[in-house]
C-alpha positions as CSV (number, residue, x, y, z in Angstrom):
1,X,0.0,0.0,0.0
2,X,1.4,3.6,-1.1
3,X,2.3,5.8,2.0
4,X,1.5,8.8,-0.5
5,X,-1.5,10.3,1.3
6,X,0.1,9.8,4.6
7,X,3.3,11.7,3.8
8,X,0.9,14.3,1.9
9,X,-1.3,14.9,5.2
10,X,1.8,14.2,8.0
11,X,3.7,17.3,5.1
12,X,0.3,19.5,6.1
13,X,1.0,18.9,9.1
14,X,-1.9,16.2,10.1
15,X,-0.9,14.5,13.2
16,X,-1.1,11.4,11.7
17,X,1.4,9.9,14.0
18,X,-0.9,10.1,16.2
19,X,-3.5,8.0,14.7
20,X,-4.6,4.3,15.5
21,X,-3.1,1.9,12.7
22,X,-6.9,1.5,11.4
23,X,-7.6,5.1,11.0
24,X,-3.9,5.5,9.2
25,X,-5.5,3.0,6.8
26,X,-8.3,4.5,6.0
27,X,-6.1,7.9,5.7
28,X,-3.8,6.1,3.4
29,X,-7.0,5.0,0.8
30,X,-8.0,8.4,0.4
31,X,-7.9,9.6,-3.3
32,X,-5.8,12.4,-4.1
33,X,-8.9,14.8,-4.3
34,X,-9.7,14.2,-0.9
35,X,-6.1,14.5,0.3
36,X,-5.9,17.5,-1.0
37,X,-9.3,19.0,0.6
38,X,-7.7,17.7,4.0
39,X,-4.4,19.2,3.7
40,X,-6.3,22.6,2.6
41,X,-8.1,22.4,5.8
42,X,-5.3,21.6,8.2
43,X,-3.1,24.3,6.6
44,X,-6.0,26.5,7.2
45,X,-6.2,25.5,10.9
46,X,-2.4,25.8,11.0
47,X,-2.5,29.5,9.9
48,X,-5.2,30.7,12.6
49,X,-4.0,28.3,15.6
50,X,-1.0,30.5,16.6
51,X,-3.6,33.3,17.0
52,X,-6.7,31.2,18.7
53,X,-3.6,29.9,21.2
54,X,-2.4,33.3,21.9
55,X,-5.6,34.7,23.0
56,X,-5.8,31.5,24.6
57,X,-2.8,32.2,26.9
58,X,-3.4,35.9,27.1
59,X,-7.1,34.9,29.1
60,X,-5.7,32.6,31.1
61,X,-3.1,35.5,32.5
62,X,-6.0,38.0,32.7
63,X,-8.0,36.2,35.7
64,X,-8.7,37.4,38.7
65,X,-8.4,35.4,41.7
């Protein structure tokens, strides 16, 4: 079985590491169309996450005991 859509995703950065060996399988017989609409997406969440974990931070240092 081709590791292409693995390397593709774990390249978008999809923790796919992290996944069970059954979901990598079913990660790794994705067709190329659907790769590529799940590496858009995670790049997308990797653009905005240093922002949403920023303001993340800066609230937790903002409270009031």
């Amino acid at each position: 079985m081709s590791q292409a859509p693995l390397e593709a995703l774990r390249s978008a950065g999809t923790p796919v590491d992290l996944l069970s060996e059954s979901e990598r399988e079913v990660f790794n017989g994705l067709s190329p169309d659907e790769v590529a609409v799940l590496g858009s997406i995670q790049t997308r969440l990797n653009a905005v996450s240093a922002a949403v974990e920023g303001q993340q931070a800066d609230s937790n240092t903002n409270v009031v005991c």
